[in-house]
N, C-alpha and C positions, 0 to 999 in steps of 0.2 A: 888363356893358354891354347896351344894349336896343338892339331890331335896327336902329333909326335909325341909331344911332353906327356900327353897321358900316358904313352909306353915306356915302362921301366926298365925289362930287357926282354932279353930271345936270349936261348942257351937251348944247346941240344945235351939231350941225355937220356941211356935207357931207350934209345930209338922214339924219342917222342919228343912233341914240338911244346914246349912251356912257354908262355906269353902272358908275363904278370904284369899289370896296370895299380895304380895308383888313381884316384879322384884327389886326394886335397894334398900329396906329397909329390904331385908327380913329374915339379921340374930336377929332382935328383934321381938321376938315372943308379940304377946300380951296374957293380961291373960282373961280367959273370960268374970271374969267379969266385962272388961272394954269394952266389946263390948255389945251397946242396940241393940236389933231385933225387929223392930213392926210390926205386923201381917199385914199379903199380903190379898188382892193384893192392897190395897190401898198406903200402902207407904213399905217403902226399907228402909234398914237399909244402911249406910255408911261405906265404909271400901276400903281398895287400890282397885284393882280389886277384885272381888267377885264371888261367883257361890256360890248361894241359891237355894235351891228345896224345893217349901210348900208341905203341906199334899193333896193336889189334882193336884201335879208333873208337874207345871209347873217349867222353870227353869227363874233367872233372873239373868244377868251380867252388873255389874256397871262399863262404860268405863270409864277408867280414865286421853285419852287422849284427849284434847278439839279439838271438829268437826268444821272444816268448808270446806267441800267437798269431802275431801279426802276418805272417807269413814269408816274410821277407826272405829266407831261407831259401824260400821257393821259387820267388819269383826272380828277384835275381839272377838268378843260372838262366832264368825262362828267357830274359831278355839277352842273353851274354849267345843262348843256343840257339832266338831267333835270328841274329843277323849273322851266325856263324852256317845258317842252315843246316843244323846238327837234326836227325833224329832222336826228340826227348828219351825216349827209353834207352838211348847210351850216354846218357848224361850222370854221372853221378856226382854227389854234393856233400860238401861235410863243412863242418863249423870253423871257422878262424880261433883261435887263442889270442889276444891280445898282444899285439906288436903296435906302434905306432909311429916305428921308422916304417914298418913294410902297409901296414894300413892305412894309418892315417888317423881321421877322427870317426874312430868306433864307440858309437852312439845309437841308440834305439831310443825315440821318442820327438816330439814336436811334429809326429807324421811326417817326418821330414829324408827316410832313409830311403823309397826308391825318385824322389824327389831329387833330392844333392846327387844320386851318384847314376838318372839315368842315363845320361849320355854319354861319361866314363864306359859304362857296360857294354852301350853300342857301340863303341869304337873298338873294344877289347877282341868281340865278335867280327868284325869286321874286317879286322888288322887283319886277326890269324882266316879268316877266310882268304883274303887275298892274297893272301903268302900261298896257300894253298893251292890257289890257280895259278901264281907264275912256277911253284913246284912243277905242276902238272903240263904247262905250258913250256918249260925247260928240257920236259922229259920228252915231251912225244913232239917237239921242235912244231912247236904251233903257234900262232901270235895267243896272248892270252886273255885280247877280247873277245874268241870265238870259245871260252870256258865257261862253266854252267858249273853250280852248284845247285843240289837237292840231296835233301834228308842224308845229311853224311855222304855223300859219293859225288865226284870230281867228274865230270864228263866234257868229251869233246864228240860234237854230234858227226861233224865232216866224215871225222876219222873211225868210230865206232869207241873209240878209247874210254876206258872209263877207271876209277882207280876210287877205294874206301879212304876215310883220311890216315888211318894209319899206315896206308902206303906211303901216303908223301910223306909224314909228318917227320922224319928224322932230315929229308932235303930243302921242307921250308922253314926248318929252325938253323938252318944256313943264312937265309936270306936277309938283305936288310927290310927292316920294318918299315913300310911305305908312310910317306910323309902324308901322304891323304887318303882317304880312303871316303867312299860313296856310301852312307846309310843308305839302307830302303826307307820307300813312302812305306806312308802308313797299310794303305791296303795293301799291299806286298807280305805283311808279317801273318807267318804261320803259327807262329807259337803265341806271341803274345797277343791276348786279345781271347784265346781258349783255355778252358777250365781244366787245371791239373792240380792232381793231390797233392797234399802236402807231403814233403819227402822223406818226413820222418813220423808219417803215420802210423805204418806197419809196427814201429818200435814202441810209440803211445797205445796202441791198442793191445800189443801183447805184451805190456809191463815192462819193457827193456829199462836200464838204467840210462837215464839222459838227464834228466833234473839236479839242481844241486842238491836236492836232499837223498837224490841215488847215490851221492858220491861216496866211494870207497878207497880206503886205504892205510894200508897193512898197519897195524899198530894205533891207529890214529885214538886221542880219548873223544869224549863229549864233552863239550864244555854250555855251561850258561852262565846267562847275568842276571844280578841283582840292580835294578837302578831306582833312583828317588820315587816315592808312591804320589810326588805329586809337582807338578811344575813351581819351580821358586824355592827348591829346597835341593840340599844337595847333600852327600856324600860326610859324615863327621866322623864316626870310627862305626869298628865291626867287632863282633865275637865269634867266632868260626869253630871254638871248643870243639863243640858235638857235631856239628858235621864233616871237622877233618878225621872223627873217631868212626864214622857211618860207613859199612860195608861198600866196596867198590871206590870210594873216593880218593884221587889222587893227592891235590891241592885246591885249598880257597885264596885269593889272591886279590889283591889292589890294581887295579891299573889304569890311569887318565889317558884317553883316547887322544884328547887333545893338550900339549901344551898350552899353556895361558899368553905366551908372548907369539905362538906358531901363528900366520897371516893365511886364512881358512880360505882358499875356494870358493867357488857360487855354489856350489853341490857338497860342501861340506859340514851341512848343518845338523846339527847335533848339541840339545839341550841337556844330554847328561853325562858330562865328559869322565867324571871320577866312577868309578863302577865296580863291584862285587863279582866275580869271577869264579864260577864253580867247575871244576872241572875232576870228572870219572871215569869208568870203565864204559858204564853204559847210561844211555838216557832215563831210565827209571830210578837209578841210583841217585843223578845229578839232579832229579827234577826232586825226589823226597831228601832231597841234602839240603837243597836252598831253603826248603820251610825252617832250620833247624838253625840258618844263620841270623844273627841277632843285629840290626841295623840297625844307628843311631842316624836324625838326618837334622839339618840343620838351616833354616833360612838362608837364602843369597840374598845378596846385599845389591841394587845398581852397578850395574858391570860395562865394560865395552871390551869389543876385540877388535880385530883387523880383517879385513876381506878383499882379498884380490875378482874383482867379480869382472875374468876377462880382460885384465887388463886396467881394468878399474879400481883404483883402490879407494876402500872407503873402511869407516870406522861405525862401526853397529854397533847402537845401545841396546841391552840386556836391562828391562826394568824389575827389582824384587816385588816381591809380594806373590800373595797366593788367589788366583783369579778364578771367577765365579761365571756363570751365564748368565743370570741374571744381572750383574753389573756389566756384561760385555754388550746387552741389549738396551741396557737404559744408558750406558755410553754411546753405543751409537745410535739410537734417539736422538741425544742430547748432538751429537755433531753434526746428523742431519738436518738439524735445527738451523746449525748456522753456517756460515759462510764458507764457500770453499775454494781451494783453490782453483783458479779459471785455466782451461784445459784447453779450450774452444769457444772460440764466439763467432758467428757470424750477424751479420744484422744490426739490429735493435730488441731483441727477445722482451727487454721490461716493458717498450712502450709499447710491441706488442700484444703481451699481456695485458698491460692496462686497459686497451680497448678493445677486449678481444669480448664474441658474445659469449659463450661459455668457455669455461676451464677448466678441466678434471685433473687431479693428483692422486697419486698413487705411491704407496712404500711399500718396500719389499724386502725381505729379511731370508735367508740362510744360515744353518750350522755349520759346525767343523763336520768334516768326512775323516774317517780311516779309509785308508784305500782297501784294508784286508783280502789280499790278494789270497789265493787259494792255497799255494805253496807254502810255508812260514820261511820266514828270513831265515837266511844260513849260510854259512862259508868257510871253505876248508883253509888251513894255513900250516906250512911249515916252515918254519923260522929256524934256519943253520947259521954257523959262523958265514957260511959260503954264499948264502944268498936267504931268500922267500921263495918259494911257493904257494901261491893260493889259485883255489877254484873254487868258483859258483856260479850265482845268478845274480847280473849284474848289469844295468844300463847302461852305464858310462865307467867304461873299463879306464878308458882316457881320460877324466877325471878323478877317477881314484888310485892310479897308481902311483902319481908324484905324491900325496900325502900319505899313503901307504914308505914310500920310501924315505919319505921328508922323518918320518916319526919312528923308524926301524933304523934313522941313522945310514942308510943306504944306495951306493947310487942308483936312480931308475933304472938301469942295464942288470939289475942284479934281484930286481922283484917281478917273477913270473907268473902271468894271470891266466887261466885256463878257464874258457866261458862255456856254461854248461846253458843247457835251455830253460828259461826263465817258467814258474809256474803262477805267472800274471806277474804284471809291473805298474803298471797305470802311472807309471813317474815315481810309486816308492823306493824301486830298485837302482834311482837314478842316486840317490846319499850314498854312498858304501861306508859310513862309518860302521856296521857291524863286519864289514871289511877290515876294516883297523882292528876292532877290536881282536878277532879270530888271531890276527898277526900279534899284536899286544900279547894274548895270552898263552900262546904256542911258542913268543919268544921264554915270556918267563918261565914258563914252565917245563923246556926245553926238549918239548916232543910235538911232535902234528896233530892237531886238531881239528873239529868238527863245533863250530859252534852254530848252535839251535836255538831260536825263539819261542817260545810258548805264544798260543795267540793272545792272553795276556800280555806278555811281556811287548809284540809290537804294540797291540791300540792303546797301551798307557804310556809308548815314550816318545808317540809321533811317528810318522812326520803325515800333516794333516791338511786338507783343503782349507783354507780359512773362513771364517765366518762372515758374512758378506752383509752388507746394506744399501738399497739405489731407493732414492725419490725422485719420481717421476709425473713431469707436467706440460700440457699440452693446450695449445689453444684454439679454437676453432672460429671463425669468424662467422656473420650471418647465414652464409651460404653454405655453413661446414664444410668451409676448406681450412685445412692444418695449415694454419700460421706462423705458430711459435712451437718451440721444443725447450725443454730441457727437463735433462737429466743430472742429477746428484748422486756418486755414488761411489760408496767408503767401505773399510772392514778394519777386520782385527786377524794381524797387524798389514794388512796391504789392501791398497782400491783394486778391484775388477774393471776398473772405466776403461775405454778403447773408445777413445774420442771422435775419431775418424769413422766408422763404423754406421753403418746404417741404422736411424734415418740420418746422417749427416750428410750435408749434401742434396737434402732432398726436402729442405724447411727454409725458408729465406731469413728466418729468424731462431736461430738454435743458441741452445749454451752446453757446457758441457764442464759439469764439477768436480772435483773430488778430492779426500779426506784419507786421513789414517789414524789407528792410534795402534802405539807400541804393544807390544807382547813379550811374556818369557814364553811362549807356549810355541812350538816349531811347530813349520809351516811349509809345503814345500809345491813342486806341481802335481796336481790331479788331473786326470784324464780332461784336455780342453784346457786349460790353468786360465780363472780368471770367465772365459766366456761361458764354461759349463754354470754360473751365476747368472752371466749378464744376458744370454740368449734366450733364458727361458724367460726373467722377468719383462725383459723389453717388448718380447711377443706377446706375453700375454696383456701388458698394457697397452699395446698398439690395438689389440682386438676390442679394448675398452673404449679406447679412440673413437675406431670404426663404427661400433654399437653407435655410439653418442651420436657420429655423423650419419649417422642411417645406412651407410653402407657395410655389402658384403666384404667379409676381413678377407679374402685373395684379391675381390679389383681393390679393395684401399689401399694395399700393398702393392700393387702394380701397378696404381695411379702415380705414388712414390717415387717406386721404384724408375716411372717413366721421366718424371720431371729430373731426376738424377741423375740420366744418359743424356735429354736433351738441352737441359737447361742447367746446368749442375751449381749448388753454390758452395765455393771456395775449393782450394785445389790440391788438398789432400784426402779425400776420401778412397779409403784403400779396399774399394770393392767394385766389380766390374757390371754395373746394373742389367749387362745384357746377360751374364752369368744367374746371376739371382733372382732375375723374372724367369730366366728357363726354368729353374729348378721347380718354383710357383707352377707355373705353366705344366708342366709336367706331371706332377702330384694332383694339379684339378683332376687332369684325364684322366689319370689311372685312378684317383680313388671314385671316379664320380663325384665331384663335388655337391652336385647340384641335384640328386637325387638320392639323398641319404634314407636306407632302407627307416620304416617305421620302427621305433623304441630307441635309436639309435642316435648317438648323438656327437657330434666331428669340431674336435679341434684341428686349426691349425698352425704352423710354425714355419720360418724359414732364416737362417743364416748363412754367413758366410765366418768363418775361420782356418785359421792353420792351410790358406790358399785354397779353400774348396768352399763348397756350396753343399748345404743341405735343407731340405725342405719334409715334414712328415705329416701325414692328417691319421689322425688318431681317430677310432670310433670306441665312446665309453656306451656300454649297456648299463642299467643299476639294478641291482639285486638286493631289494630292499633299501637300505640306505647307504649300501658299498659299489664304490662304482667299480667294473667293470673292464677291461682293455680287450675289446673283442678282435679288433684289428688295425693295424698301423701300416700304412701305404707312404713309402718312401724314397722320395728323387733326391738324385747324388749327381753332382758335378765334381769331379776330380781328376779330369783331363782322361787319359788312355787309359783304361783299366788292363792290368796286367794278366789277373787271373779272376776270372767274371764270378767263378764259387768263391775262392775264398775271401776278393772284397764282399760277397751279399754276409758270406758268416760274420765277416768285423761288422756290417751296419747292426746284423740281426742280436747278435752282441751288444752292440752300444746302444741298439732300444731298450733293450730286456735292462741293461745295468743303468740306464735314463730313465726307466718308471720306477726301477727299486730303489732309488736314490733319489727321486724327488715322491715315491711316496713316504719311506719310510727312513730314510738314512739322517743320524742324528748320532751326535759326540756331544753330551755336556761334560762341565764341568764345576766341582762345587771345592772351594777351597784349593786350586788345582790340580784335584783330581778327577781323573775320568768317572765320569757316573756306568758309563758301559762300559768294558772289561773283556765280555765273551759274546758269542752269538745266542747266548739266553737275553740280554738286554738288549742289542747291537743286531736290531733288524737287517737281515738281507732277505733279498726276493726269494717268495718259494714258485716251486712249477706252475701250481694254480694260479699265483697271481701272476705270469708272466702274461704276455699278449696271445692269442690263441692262434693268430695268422699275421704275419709279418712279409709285406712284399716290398720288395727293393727292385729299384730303378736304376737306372744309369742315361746321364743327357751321353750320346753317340759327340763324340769330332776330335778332331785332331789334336785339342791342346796337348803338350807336354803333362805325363802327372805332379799333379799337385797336394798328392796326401789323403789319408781316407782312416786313421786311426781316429782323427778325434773330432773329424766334423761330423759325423750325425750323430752325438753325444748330446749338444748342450741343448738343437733345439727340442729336442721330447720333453722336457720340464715346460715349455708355453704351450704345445701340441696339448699335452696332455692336461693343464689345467685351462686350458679353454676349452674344453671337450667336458671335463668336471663342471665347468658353468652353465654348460648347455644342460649338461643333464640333472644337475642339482639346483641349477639356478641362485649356487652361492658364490663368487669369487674369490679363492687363496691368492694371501698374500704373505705367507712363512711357509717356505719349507720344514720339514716334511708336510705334507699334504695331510697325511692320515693323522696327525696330530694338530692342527690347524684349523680345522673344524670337527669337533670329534662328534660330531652329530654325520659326519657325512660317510665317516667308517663303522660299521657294527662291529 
């Protein structure tokens, strides 16, 4: 697309210049006058992203990707007010609602939101800057190459002229919108690049309502659910007697989220479609009402449905029965055993192996994750003859409203989604079936509701990281040089493998396997999906490599890493080796590699996903037979950082929630049900064990950004148990850690 088609229109109105943009809608222009404008500063008009300037020059950008920490809220405007050369503190910013003629695809997650929509942003800034100087260029009859823009004000040096934007802005929402417009370089940019608050801090710190469990309104009940206590069983009848008789209680109700013949979405998973409905006055009512309903439940029998995945259609088997961890680990034993399907071959790997001087293997095993985000699920719904509304906290607004309307009977034009600020998401927020259901029960019972999760009620009905398994082997030749590679590696019910992936490309002999076996137990993305498994294992086996071969694990990894720039084998390796030795490179310096204080003991790690690079050196102390996380030094490549604070809080973030999840994070399951339940079973990290000093890096250059949500996640799980080996001199090979070796935790 050429940068015209980004702009969707110009309309003047209310003396102010409006110039809304589109990223993935934006060869349908709209006409103006289908866009309303209502006078600032009270209220905003709606439209994809936006940049509006009233007559007294402040500017406002309407994000349109839903917040929940990432900051994107923030940065956004940051870039849209660099190339517009706005003064930040007249920028003001507020949340999009779900549209997806005027947005597009509003999506929060795969690190991918100022990624897809940075050069949208800059052109948006850009436009209305330039409109701005042929304004000003108009007025004081001057060519409008000798016009300058700075911090909001329009100047012409010759003449002494000078003008704020909201002088021009009602004559350059006349103009037409230039077919080209000139980004700045890099060093040119004043805003991005520098550290600004988030903009909706003031309201997080003094308790304002923003979250969807703030949301109010008038009338609304409480509603909850009742769902199966265990995967493979489903819904057969109820007795509701005494608790439709229980003070406060409205109605108990029936309602299937999904029909059985509906063709489900990639994001529409959801294992327990029939479900118990309690709805009341107030939350204490409805939470002592559900103990009081009497549930019958019932085996599921082998099932399929249909899944449009994108465009994709396909038919997914559902297998019955009621499933265990300990058969999910002697299944995938058992598959690791044998053969799998080939993903990747380069070389001869068997005959390398066969004459190789030594060989080390290795297997490695993971649980299921709850993501238990901080907030509890929840979502507002009013269901009229006339239409829906709903509001919450919600990832993929654009994935959930066509089944929201698909099952209300509805056209999409008539189901309205209000996005509140997420209170964590890690990819759970991305399902909205408690979307549906909030509508399901609001319809039946034909008043606005509020429905609420107990943390119960999510970590028993999904949606879960999967439980993982890679064998790993490696051959070295006389002179311990790495020969041969491969990796095997499967779960329940989906493989982690990323074929392409480093070291591929960087072995002359590799292979690359892998396995599945089916589930009823749902499964969705977690923070990383897939590499937050495969980063830590691969690292920490590479370090075992390196041991073997007598070298230090940063040059064996930069030895690698070099034969994979210069000599590369096979031609889809989907990582940039000059990228991935920086980051290396990087993390030596700053953590001191090479003179680790006494008692102290340094793993390290380095990947690449989700288009970025991350690398960390962990140093474990032991205090007695518990180890320790005294400090973690960690380089980031993610091309331009936007706002230098709040990417260091996401890394500092994804370490802290990297060691509480590869020490202690763990879901079993016994007969399909969850063995954990609450945070009295269901370890998360406490203060004490977090890392005590955490410093983050950033490689400096020009690239384009490239994402920073989920790349310094997965490697802290190798960092960190190669750092455990140093200092215990045991090797883990199951996560959780702390349970793995229980000699190695007090």
């Amino acid at each position: 697309m050429g940068r015209r088609a980004f702009i969707k229109n110009t309309s003047l109105a209310g003396g102010g210049l409006v110039l809304g943009f589109s990223i993935f809608n934006a060869c349908k222009p709209k006409d103006s006058n289908e866009v309303a404008v209502r006078e600032m500063p009270d209220e905003w008009f709606e439209i994809n992203s936006y940049l509006k300037i009233g007559d007294n020059g402040l500017v406002t950008i309407m994000a349109p990707n839903p917040e929940f920490g990432q900051g994107v809220i923030t940065s956004m405007p940051m870039i849209v007010a660099d190339e517009l050369d706005v003064d930040w503190e007249d920028v003001l910013v507020e949340q999009a609602n779900f549209d997806q003629e005027a947005y597009g695809w509003q999506f929060t997650g795969g690190s991918q939101g100022i990624r897809r929509r940075w050069e949208g942003l800059r052109i948006a800034g850009a436009s209305a800057k330039q409109m701005l100087k042929q304004a000003a260029a108009q007025t004081w009859a001057v060519p409008i190459g000798e016009i300058s823009v700075s911090n909001g004000v329009v100047s012409h040096e010759a003449s002494g002229n000078t003008a704020g934007f909201g002088d021009l802005a009602s004559l350059a929402a006349t103009l037409e919108v230039p077919e080209e417009v000139t980004l700045k370089n890099v060093e040119d940019f004043t805003i991005i690049g520098t550290s600004k608050k988030d903009v909706e801090t003031r309201k997080i710190i003094t308790g304002k309502p923003l979250f969807g469990l703030d949301y109010q309104y008038e009338g609304a009940l409480t509603a909850m659910v009742i769902h199966p206590p265990a995967f493979g069983l489903r819904l057969k009848s109820f007795d509701a007697t005494a608790a439709r008789s229980m003070p406060g209680i409205v109605d108990v109700i029936q309602i299937k989220t999904l029909e059985d013949s509906f063709t489900r979405g990639y994001f529409d998973t959801n294992a327990f479609t029939d479900l118990v409905a309690v709805v009341g006055k107030s939350t204490w009512e409805v939470m002592n009402a559900k103990k009081s309903v009497q549930a019958e439940w019932e085996p599921i029998s082998d099932s399929r449905f249909k899944m449009d995945r994108f465009g994709n259609e396909m038919e997914i088997e559902v297998p019955g029965g009621l499933e265990s961890t300990d058969d999910h680990y002697a299944k995938m034993e058992e598959m690791a055993a044998g053969s799998g399907t080939t993903a990747r071959k380069d070389g001869n790997p068997e005959r390398a192996f066969a004459g190789a001087a030594q060989v080390i293997e290795r297997s490695y095993s993971c649980p299921f994750l709850a993501h238990n985000c901080m907030e509890p699920m929840n979502f507002f719904a009013h269901v009229t003859e006339e239409g829906a509304k709903l509001a919450g906290p919600l990832q993929a607004p654009v994935l959930t409203e066509p089944t929201v309307a698909a099952r209300l009977n509805l056209p999409p034009e008539k189901v309205e989604i209000e996005l509140t600020r997420m209170g964590g998401g890690f990819g759970r927020r991305a399902y909205g079936h408690y979307a549906v259901e909030a509508a399901l029960i609001s319809r039946e019972v034909g008043q606005p509701v509020k429905l609420v999760y107990t943390r119960e009620d999510d970590m028993t009905c999904g949606i879960y990281r999967p439980t993982y398994h890679a064998t790993y082997r490696a051959a070295l030749d006389a002179d311990n040089n790495l020969v041969a590679f491969h990796v095997k590696a499967g779960g329940i019910p989906e493989t982690p493998l990323f074929a392409n992936r480093f070291p591929a490309g960087a072995v002359e002999n590799y292979l690359a396997e892998q396995w599945e076996v089916n589930s009823n137990i749902t499964i969705g993305a977690f923070r990383a999906p897939r590499s937050n498994f495969m980063a830590g294992v691969e690292q920490a086996f590479l370090d075992e490599v390196a041991e073997l071969a007598g070298k230090d694990p940063i040059d064996f990894r930069l030895e690698l890493i070099e034969r994979a720039k210069n000599n590369p084998v096979g031609e889809n390796n989907d990582y940039d080796p000059d990228r991935l030795a920086g980051v290396l490179k990087l993390v030596r310096e700053k953590s001191n590699w090479d003179q680790s204080p006494r008692g102290v003991h340094r793993g390290v790690a380095a990947y690449f996903c989700h288009n970025s690079y991350a690398a960390h050196v962990i140093d474990v102390v032991m205090e007695g037979n518990t180890p320790k996380v005294e400090r973690v030094v960690c380089a980031l490549d993610c091309g331009i950082v936007i706002n230098p604070d709040a990417a260091t809080n996401m890394a500092e973030g994804a370490i802290v929630d990297g060691v509480g999840n590869a020490m202690y994070g763990e879901l079993t399951f016994t007969d399909g049900r969850t063995n954990q339940t609450n945070f009295d079973k269901y370890k998360i990290i406490r203060h004490a064990e977090a890392p005590k000093n955490i410093e983050v890096y950033f490689v400096e250059n020009d690239i384009d950004p490239t994402g920073l949500g989920e790349p310094p996640f997965p490697p802290v799980t190798g960092a960190l148990a190669n750092a455990i080996y140093k200092a215990s001199g045991r090797r883990l090979y199951r996560q959780p850690f702390a349970t793995d070796r229980p000699a190695i935790v007090g």
